[in-house]
C-alpha positions in Angstrom: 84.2 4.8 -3.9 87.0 6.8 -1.6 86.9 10.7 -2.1 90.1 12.2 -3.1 91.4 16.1 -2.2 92.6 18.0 -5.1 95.5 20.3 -5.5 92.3 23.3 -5.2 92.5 22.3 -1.0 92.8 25.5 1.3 93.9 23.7 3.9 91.0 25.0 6.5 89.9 21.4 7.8 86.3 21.9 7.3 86.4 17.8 5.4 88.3 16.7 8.6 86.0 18.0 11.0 82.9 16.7 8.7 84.2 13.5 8.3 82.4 10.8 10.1 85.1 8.4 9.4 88.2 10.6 10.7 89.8 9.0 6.9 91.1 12.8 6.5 94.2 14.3 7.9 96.0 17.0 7.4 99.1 16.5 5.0 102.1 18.7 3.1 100.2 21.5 1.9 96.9 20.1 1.9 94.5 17.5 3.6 94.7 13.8 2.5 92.0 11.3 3.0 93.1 7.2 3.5 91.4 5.7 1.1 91.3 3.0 3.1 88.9 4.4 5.7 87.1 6.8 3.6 83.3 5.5 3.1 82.5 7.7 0.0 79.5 9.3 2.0 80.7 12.9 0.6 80.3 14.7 4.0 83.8 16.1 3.5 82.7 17.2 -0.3 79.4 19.1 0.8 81.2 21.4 3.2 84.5 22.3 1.3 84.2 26.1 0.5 86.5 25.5 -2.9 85.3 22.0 -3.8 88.4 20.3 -3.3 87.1 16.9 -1.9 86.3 14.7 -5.2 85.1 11.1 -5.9 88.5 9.1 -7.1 
């Protein structure tokens, strides 16, 4: 199942730069991930520092 990025995103880019996919970019006001794209490994979710990256 694709991860999702919640409203808690900080907008640092550590799920970008974790993601093995590239699925996340960065978006207006926070990252977005292309569901599309996204492999629901969870990369992005183990280094977010607030937790943001979520399974949808």
């Amino acid at each position: 199942m694709a991860y999702v990025i919640s409203d808690d995103c900080i907008s640092c880019g550590a799920c970008a730069d974790a993601c093995p996919c590239s699925a996340i970019s960065e978006g207006d006001g926070k990252y977005v991930i292309d569901a599309d794209t996204c492999a629901g490994c969870g990369a992005c979710a183990d280094v977010c520092p607030v937790g943001a990256p979520q399974e949808g």
